[in-house]
C-alpha positions as CSV (number, residue, x, y, z in Angstrom):
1,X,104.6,115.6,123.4
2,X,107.7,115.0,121.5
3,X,107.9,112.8,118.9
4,X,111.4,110.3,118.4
5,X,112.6,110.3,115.4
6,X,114.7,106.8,114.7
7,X,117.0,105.8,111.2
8,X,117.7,102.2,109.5
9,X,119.0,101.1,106.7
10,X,118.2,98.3,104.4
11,X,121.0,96.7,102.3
12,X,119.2,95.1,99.0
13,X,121.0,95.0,95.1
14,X,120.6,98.3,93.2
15,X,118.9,96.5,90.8
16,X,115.7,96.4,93.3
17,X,115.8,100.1,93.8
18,X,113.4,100.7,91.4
19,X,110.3,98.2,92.2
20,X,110.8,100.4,95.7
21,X,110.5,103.5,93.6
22,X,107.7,102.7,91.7
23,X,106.7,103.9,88.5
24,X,107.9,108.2,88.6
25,X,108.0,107.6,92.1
26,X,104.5,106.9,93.2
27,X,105.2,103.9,95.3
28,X,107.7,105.9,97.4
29,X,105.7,108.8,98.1
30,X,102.9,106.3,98.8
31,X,105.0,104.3,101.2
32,X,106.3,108.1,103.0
33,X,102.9,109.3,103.1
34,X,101.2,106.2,104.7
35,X,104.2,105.4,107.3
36,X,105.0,109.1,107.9
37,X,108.7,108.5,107.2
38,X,110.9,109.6,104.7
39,X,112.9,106.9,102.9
40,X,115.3,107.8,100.6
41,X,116.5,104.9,97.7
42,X,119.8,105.4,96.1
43,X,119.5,105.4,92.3
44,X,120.7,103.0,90.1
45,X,124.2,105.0,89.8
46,X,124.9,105.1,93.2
47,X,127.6,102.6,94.5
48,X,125.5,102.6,98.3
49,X,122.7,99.3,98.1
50,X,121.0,100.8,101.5
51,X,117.3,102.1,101.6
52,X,117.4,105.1,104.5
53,X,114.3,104.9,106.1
54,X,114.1,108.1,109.0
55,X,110.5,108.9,111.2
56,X,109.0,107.0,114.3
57,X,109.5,103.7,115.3
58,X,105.8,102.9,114.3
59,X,106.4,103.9,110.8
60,X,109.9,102.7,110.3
61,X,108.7,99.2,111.3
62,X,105.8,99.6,108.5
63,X,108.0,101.0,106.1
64,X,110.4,97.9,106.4
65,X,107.6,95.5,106.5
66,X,106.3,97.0,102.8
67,X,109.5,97.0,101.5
68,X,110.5,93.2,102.4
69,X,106.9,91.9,101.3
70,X,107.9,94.2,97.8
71,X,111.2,92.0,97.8
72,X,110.4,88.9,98.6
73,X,107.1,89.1,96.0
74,X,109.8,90.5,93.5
75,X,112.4,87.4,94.1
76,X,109.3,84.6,94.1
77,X,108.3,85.6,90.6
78,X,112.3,86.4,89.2
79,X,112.5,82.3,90.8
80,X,109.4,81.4,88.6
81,X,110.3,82.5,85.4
């Protein structure tokens, strides 16, 4: 059986990039690892604002759903304080 491999790409500001990381990148690998995908966030540095996200459709769609919850949790407290 093969297996499709799809790509996306979120656009979100480079100042996020790092709640997606996670403290020495545990919350990436933890994302990859449970959505078999490989996502790759652009550092601070980088002028791109777009999260790759590569693997199957199944996991790209759980992937995006963790990060958007991540964001929109992030801008609900920035909003609070």
């Amino acid at each position: 059986m093969m297996v499709c491999e799809i790509s996306i790409h979120l656009d979100y500001l480079s100042i996020m990039n790092g709640m997606f990381v996670g403290k020495g990148g545990e919350l990436l690998r933890q994302l990859e690892n449970e959505c078999n995908c490989r996502i790759n966030v652009p550092n601070r540095d980088n002028a791109s604002h777009a999260i790759h996200i590569t693997g199957p459709r199944e996991g790209i769609e759980k992937a995006t759903a963790r990060i958007r919850a991540i964001a929109e949790k992030e801008a609900s407290l920035s909003s609070l304080g």
